[in-house]
Each structure stands twice: as structure tokens, then as C-alpha cells.
BAVEXLO-526583 format. One record per atom (N, C-alpha, C): atom name; residue in one letter; y, z, x; chain; residue number from 0. Coordinates in steps of 0.1 Angstrom, whole numbers, plus 2048, in hexadecimal, padded with zeros to 3 digits. Example, Ala and Ser with C-alpha at 12.3 -4.5 7.8 and 13.67 -1.06 7.14 Angstrom:
+-------+--------+-----+-----+-----+--------+-----+
: atome : residu :  c2 :  c3 :  c1 : chaine : num :
+-------+--------+-----+-----+-----+--------+-----+
:     N :      A : 7C7 : 84E : 884 :      A :   0 :
:    CA :      A : 7D3 : 84E : 87B :      A :   0 :
:     C :      A : 7DF : 84E : 884 :      A :   0 :
:     N :      S : 7EA : 847 : 880 :      A :   1 :
:    CA :      S : 7F5 : 847 : 889 :      A :   1 :
:     C :      S : 800 : 84F : 881 :      A :   1 :
+-------+--------+-----+-----+-----+--------+-----+
This chain:
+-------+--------+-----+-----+-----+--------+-----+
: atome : residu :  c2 :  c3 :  c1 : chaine : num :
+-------+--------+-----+-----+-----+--------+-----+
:     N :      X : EA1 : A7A : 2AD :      A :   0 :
:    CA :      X : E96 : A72 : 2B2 :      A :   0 :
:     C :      X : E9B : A69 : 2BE :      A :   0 :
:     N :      X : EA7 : A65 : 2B7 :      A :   1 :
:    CA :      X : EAC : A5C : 2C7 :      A :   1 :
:     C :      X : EA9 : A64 : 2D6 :      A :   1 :
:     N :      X : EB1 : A6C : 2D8 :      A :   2 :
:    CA :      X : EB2 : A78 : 2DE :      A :   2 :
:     C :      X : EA5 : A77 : 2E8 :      A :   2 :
:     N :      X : E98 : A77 : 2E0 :      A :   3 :
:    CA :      X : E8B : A7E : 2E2 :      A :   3 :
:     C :      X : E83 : A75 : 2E6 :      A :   3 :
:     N :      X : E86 : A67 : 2E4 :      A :   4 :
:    CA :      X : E84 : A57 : 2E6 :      A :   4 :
:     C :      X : E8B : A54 : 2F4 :      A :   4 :
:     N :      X : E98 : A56 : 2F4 :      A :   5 :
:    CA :      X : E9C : A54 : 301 :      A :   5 :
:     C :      X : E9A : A5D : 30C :      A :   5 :
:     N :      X : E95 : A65 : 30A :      A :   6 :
:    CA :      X : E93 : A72 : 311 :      A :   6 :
:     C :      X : E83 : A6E : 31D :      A :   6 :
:     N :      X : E80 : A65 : 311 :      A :   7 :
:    CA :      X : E73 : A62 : 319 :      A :   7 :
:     C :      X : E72 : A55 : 31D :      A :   7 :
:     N :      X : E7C : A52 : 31C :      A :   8 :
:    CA :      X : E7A : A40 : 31F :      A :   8 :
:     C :      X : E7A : A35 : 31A :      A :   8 :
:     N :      X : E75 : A37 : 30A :      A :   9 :
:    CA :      X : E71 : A31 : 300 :      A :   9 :
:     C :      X : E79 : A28 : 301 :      A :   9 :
:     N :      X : E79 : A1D : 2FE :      A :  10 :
:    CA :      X : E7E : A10 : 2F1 :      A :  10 :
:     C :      X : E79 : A13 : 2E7 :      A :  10 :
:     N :      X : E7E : A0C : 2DC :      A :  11 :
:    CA :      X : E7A : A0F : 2CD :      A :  11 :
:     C :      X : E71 : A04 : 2CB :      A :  11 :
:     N :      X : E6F : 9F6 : 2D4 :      A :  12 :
:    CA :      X : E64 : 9F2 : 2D8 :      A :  12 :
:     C :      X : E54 : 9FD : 2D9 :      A :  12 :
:     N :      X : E58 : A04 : 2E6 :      A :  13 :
:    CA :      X : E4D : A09 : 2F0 :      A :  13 :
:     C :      X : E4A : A18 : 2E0 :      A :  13 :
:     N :      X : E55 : A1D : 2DA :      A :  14 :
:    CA :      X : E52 : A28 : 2CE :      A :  14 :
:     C :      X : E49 : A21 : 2C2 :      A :  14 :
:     N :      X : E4D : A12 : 2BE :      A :  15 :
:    CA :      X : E45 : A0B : 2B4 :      A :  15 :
:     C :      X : E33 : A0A : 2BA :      A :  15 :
:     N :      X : E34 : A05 : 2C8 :      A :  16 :
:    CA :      X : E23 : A05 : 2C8 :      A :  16 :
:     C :      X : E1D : A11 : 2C9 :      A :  16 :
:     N :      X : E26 : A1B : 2CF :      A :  17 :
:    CA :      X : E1A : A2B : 2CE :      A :  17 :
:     C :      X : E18 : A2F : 2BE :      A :  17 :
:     N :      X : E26 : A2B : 2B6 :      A :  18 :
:    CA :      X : E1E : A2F : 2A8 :      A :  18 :
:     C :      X : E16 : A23 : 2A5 :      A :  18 :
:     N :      X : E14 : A14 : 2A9 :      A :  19 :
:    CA :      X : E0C : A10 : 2A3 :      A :  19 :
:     C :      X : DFB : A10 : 2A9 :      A :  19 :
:     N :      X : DFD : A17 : 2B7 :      A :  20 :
:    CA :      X : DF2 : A1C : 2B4 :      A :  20 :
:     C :      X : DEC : A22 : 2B2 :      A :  20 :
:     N :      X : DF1 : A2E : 2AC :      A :  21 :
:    CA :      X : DED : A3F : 2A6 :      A :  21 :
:     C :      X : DE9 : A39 : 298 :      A :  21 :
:     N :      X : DEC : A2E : 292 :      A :  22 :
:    CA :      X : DEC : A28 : 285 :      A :  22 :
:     C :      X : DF5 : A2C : 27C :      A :  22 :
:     N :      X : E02 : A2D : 27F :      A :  23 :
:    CA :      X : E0D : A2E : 275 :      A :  23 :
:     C :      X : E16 : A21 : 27C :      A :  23 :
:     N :      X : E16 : A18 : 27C :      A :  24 :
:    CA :      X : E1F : A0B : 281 :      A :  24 :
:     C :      X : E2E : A0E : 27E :      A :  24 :
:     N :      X : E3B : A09 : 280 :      A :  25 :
:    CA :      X : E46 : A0D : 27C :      A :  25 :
:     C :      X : E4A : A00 : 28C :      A :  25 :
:     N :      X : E4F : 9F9 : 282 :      A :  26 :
:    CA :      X : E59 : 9F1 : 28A :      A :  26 :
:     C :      X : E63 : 9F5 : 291 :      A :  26 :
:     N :      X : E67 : 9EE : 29D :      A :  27 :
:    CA :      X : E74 : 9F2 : 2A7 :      A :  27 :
:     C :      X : E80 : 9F1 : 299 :      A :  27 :
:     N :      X : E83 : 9E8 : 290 :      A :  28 :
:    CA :      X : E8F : 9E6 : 286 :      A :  28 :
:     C :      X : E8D : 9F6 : 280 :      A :  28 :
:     N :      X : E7F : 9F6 : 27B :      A :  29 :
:    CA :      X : E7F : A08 : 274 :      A :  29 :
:     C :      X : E80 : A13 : 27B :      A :  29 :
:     N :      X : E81 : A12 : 285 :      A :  30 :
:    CA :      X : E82 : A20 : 28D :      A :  30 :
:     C :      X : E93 : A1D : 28F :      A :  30 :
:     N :      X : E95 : A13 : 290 :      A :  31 :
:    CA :      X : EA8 : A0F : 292 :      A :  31 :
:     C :      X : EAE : A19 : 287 :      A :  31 :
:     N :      X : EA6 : A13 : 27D :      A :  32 :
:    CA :      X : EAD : A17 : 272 :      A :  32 :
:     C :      X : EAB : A27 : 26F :      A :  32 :
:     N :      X : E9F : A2B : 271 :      A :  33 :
:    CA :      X : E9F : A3B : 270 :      A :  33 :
:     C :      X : EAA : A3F : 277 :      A :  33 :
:     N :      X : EA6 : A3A : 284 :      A :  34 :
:    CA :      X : EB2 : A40 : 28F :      A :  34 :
:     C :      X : EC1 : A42 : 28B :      A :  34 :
:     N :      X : EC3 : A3B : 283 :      A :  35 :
:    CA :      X : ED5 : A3A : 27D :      A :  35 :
:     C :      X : ED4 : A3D : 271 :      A :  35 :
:     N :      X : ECB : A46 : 26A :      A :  36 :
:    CA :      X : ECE : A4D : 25E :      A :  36 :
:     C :      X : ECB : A41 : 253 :      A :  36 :
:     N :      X : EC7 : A35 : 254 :      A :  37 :
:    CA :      X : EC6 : A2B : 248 :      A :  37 :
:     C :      X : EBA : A2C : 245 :      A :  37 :
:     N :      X : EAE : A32 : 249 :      A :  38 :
:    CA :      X : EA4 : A36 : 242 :      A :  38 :
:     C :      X : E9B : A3E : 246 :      A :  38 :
:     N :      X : E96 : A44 : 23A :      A :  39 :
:    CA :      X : E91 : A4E : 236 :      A :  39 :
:     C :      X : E82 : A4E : 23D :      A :  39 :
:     N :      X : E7A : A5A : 23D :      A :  40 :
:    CA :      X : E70 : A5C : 245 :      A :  40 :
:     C :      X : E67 : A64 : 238 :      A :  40 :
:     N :      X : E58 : A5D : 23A :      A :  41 :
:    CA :      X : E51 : A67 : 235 :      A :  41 :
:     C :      X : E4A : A73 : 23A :      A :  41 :
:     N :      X : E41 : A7D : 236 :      A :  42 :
:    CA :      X : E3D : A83 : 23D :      A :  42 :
:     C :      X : E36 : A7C : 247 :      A :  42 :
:     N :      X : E2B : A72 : 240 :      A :  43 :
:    CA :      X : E23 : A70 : 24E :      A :  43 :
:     C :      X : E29 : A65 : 258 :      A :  43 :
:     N :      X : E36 : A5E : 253 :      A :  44 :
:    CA :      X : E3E : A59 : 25E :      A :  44 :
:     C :      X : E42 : A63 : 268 :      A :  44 :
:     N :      X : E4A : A70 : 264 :      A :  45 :
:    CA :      X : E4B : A78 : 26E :      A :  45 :
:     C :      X : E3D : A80 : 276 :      A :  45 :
:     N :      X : E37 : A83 : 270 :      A :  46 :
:    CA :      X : E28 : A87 : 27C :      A :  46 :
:     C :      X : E24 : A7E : 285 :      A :  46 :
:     N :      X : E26 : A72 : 27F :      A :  47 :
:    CA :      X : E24 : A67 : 288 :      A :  47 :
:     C :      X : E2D : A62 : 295 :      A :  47 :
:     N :      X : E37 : A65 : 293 :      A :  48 :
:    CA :      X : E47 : A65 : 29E :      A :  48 :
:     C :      X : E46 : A71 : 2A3 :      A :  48 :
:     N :      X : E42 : A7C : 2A0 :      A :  49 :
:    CA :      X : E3E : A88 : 2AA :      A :  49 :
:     C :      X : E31 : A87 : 2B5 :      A :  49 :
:     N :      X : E28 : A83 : 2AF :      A :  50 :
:    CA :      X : E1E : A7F : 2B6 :      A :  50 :
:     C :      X : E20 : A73 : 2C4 :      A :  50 :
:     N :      X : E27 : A69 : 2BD :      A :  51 :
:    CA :      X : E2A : A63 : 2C9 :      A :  51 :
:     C :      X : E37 : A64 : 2D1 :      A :  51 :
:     N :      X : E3A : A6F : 2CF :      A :  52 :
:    CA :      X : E48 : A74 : 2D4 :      A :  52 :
:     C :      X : E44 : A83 : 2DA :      A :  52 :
:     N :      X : E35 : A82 : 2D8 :      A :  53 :
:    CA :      X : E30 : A90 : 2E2 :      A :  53 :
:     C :      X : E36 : A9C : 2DD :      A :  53 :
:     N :      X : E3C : A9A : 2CE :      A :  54 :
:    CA :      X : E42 : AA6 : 2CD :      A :  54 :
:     C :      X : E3D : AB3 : 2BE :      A :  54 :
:     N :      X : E43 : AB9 : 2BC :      A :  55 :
:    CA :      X : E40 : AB9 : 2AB :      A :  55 :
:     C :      X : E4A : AB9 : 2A6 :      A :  55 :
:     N :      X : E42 : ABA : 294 :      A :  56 :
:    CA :      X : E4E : AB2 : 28E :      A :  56 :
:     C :      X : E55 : AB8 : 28B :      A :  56 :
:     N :      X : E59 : AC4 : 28D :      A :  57 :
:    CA :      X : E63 : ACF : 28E :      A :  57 :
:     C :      X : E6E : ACC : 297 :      A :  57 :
:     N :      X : E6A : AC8 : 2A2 :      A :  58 :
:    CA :      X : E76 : AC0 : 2AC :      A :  58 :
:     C :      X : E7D : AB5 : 2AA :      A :  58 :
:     N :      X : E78 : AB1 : 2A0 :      A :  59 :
:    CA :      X : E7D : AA3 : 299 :      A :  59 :
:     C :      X : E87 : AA5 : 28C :      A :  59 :
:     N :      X : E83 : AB3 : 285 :      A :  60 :
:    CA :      X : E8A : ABB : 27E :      A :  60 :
:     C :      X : E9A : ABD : 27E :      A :  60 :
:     N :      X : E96 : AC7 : 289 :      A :  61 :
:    CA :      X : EA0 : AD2 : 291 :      A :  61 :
:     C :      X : EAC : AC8 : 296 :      A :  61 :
:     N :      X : EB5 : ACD : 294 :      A :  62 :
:    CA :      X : EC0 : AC7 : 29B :      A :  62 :
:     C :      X : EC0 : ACD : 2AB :      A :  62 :
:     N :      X : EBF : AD8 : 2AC :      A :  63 :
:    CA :      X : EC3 : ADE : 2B9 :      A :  63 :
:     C :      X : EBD : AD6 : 2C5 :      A :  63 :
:     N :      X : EC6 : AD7 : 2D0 :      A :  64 :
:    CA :      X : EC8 : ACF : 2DA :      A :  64 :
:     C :      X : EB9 : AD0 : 2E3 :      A :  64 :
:     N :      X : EB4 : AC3 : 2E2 :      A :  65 :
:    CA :      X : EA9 : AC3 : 2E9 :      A :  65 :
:     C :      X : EA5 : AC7 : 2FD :      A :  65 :
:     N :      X : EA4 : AD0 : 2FF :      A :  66 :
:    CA :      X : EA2 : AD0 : 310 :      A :  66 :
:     C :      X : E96 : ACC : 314 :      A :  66 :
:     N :      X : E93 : AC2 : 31D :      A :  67 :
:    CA :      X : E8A : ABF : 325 :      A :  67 :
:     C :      X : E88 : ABF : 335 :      A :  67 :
:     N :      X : E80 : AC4 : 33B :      A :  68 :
:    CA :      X : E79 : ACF : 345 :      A :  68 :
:     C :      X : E79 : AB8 : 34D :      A :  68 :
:     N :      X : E74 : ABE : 359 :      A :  69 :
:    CA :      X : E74 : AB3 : 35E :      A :  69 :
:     C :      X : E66 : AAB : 35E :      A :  69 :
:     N :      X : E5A : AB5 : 35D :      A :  70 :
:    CA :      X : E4D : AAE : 358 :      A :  70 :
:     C :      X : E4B : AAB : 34D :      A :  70 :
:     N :      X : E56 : AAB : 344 :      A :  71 :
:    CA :      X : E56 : AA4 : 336 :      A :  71 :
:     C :      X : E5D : A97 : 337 :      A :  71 :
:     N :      X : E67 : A93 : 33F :      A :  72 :
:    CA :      X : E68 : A88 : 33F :      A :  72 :
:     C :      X : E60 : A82 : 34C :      A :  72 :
:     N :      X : E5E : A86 : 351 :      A :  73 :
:    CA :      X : E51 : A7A : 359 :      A :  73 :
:     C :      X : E46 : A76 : 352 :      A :  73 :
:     N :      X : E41 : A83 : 349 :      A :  74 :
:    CA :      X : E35 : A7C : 342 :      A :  74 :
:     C :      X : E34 : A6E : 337 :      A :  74 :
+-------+--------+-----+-----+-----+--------+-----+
């Protein structure tokens, strides 16, 4: 997730308001904490972090090395 966050620019700021406005809220401290393995995700926490991470939740899954094209990080 880090990865996929910084890939686009994100702060864990700027990741907290896109899920809080899809209506799954998650604090900049909870996404800290996802991010370093100290907690756990539900399903609809993760559909919710794909969504605002433009991605699916399969890529959030997967370990394999994320590649992104150059109109994916501009957008």
C-alpha cells in the first residue's frame, strides 16, 4: 500500500480524506498503522483503499512489484 500511496503522491493525510469521502473514514495514525503491519484490515477497509488508490483490491493483495506507466502517475 505504501508503494501505491507514494506512487501517486499521496500523504496518508491526502489517502485519509479520499476514503473519508467514499465513506469509509480511516485516520492518517490507521493507515500508519496498516502500513507497518500493526493492523489489520477488513474487507471493506480494503475495497475502500483500492478505490481511493484507483486500484483493485487484488493489487493491494499481491505482493508483486507494482509498475506504473507515466499517465498513472500524473493522474
Amino acid at each position: 500500500m505504501t508503494q501505491l500511496r507514494k506512487a501517486r503522491r499521496l500523504t496518508l493525510v491526502q489517502l485519509s480524506e479520499r476514503l473519508t469521502e467514499i465513506g469509509r473514514p480511516i485516520l492518517p495514525t490507521g493507515l500508519s498503522k496498516i502500513e507497518h503491519g500493526e493492523r489489520g484490515l477488513s474487507v471493506d477497509d480494503l475495497v475502500a483503499l483500492a478505490a481511493a488508490l484507483d486500484v483493485s483490491p487484488e493489487q493491494l493483495i499481491d505482493p508483486a512489484p507494482i509498475t506504473l506507466t507515466v499517465e498513472t502517475v500524473i493522474q
